[in-house]
N, C-alpha and C positions, 0 to 999 in steps of 0.2 A: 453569607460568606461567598466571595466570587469561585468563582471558577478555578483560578488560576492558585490562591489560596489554600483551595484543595487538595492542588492538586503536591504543595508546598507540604502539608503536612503528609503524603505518604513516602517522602525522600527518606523518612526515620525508618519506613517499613521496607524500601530500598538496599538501605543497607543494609535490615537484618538479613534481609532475603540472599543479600550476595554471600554476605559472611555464613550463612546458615548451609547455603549450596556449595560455598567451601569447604567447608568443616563435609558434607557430606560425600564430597569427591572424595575427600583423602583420607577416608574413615572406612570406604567400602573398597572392596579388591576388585571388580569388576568396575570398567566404564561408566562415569554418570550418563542416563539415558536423558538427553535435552528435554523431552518433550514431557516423560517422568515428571521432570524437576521443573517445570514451568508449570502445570497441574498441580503441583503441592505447592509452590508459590500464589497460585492464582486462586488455591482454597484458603492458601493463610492471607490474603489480602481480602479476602471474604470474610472471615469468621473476627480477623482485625478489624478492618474498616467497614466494612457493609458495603465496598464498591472497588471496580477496577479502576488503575491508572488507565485504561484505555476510555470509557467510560466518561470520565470528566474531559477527554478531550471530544467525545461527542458531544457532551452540553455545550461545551467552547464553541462548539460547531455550531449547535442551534444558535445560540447568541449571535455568531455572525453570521449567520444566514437572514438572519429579521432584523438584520440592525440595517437602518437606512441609511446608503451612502451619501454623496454630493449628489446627486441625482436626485435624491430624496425615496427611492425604489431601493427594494429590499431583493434579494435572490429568487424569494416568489415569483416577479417577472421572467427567471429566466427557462432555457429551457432543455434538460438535460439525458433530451431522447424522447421522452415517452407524453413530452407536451407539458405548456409553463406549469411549473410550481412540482408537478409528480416524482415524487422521489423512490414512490415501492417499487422496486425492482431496475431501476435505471441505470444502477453502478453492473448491472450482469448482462447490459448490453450493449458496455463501453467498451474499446474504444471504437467507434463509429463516425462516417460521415454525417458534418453539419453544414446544412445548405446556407445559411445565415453568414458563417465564417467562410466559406468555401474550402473546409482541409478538414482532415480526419483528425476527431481531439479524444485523449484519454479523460477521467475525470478533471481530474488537476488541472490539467489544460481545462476545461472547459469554465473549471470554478476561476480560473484566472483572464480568462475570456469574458466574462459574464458578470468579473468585480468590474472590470474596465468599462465594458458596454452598456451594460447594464446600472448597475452604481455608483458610474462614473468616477472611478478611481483613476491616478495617472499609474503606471507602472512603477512606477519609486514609489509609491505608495504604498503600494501590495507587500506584506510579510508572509515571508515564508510560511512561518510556524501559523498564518492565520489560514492560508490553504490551506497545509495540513489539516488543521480541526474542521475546518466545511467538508474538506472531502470525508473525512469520516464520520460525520454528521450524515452524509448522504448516502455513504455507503455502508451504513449499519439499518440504514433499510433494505438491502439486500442480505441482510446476515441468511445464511444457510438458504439465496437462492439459487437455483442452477444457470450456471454461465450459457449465456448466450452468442456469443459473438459470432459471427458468420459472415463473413466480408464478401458485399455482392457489389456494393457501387466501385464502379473504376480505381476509385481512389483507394477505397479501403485493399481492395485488391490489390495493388502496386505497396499500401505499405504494407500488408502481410509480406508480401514479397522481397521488401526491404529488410523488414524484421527477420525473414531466414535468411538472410545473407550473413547478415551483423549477427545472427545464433553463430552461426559457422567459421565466420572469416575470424584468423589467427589475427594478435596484433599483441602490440607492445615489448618490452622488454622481456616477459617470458615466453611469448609466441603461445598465445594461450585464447580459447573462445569459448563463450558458453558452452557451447557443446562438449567442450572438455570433460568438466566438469558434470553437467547434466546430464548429459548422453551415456557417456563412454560410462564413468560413476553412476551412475543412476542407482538405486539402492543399498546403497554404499553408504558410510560417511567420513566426511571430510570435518575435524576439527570438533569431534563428537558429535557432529549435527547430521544428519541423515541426508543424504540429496534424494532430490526426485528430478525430474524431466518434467516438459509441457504436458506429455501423455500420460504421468502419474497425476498431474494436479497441481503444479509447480505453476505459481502466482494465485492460489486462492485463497491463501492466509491474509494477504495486506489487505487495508491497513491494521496492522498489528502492534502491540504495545512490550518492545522487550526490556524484560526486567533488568538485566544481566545492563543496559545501558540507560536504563530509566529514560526510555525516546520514544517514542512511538513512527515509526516506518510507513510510510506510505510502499506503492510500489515504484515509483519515482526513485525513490531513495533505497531502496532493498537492489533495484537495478545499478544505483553510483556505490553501493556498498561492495557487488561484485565487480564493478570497476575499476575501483579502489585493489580492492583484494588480486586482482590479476596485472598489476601494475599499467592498468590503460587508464588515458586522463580520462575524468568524468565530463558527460554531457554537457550543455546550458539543461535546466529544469524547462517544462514543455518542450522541452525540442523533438523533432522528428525521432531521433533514434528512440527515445521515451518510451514515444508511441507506439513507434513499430515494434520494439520489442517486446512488448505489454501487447500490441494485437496477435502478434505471433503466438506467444503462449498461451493467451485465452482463448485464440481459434483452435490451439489444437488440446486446449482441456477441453473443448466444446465438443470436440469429435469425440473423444474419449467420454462424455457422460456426466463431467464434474460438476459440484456444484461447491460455494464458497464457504469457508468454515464460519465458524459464528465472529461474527465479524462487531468490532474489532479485535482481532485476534487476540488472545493472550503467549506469549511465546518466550523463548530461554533469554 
C-alpha cells in the first residue's frame, strides 16, 4: 500500500477526532487544553491505527529522498550541514551558511536547492507537498535533538539581524508584529493555544502534523500561518524572510537551552 494511501485511510480517524474534540469542548466547563487534546488524539491514532499522520509523511519523505531524479542522483549526493548524505542531527543546525549556494538556507530551502542541483529538477517541477515530506524525513533525525544554531559567518549574522527586524517591525492592516503576540503574550494564550516566545522554545515543534487541519506544517508554513493570521501578505516559500525568521528563533532557543520536540510533532 503506498504512502499516500495511508495516509487516505486515516481521514475517517480525522474526523472522529475533530468531532470527538467537539463534543469534548462543549461537554466540559472549563477551556479545552490544546495540547491535552492532541495527546488523547495522538494516543487514539495509536491504539486505532498503530501510526501517526505525521509518520507517513516521513516515509513519503524517505521515498523521495532515494528516488532518482533527471540527473539519475538521488538526495544522498547532497549536502545538508554536517556533509553528503548525513541526516542525524543536521535539521538542529539549520538555518546556516552554504558555501556551494553562496546564501544562508533553512531546510526547505535547502531540500529545494539540492532537488534542482542535485536531481536536476526544473523549479516547476518541484511540489510543494513533496518538500514538505523530505523535509520531515530529514528532520525526524533530529527528533528531541538540541538546537544549535549559532550565527558566526557574516551572512548568517546579517540575517539573524534581518529576522529581528521583521520579529519587531509592525505592518499591515492591523499594525501588528511577532512580537505582539510572542513577546508582549508570551505565556498567555491566544485562541486557546498557548503562545510562547524564541526564548521559551517557539519553533521547536515543526514540522508537526495538526489534527484539527489534517496538514502537516513545516516551519515555512507555521510562519505564512501567522501571516495570514495578522492580516500581512504571505512570503514566496524560501524567501529570505523564511529564513531570517526561522534563524532568529532558533538562535535565540539556542541561547536559552532548547532542544526540538519529538519530531514530527504531533499537535491541536
Amino acid at each position: 500500500m503506498s504512502v499516500r494511501k495511508k495516509r487516505l485511510i486515516l481521514l475517517a480517524g480525522v474526523a472522529f477526532g475533530a468531532l470527538a474534540g467537539l463534543a469534548a469542548y462543549t461537554q466540559q466547563s472549563k477551556p479545552l487544553d490544546p495540547f491535552e487534546e492532541a495527546m488523547r488524539q495522538r494516543q487514539m491514532y495509536l491504539e486505532t491505527f498503530g501510526v501517526l499522520p505525521g509518520d507517513l509523511f516521513v516515509e513519503e519523505g524517505k521515498e523521495l529522498f532515494y528516488r532518482k531524479g533527471p540527473s539519475g542522483k538521488t538526495l544522498e549526493e547532497c549536502d545538508f550541514g554536517k556533509g553528503k548524505g548525513v541526516l542525524e542531527g543536521a535539521y538542529a543546525l539549520l538555518p546556516k551558511y552554504f558555501p556551494d549556494t553562496g546564501r544562508v538556507e533553512d531546510l526547505e530551502t535547502r531540500v529545494y536547492t539540492c532537488m534542482q542541483r542535485v536531481q536536476g529538477f526544473k523549479p516547476e517541477e518541484i511540489k510543494r507537498d513533496e518538500v514538505r515530506a523530505i523535509t520531515t524525513y530529514i528532520a525526524s533525525f533530529s527528533s528531541k535533538a538540541k538546537i544549535q544554531v549559532v550565527p558566526k559567518h557574516p551572512q548568517e549574522l546579517a540575517m539573524y539581524n534581518l529576522g529581528r527586524e521583521l520579529w519587531y517591525t509592525r505592518a499591515g492592516a492591523r499594525d501588528m508584529s511577532c512580537a505582539v503576540c510572542h513577546d508582549q503574550h508570551a505565556g498567555q494564550r491566544v485562541r486557546l493555544s498557548p503562545v510562547r516566545s524564541p526564548r521559551q522554545g517557539l519553533g521547536n515543534e515543526w514540522p508537526a502534523y495538526r489534527f484539527e487541519e489534517d496538514k502537516l506544517y513545516t516551519m515555512e508554513d507555521r510562519i505564512d500561518f501567522c501571516y495570514e493570521s495578522i492580516a500581512i501578505p504571505k512570503p514566496e516559500f524560501y524567501s529570505d524572510v523564511h529564513i531570517a525568521l526561522t534563524l532568529y528563533m532558533l538562535a535565540e532557543a539556542t541561547k536559552a537551552g532548547h532542544s526540538f520536540e519529538e519530531l514530527p510533532f504531533f499537535t491541536r
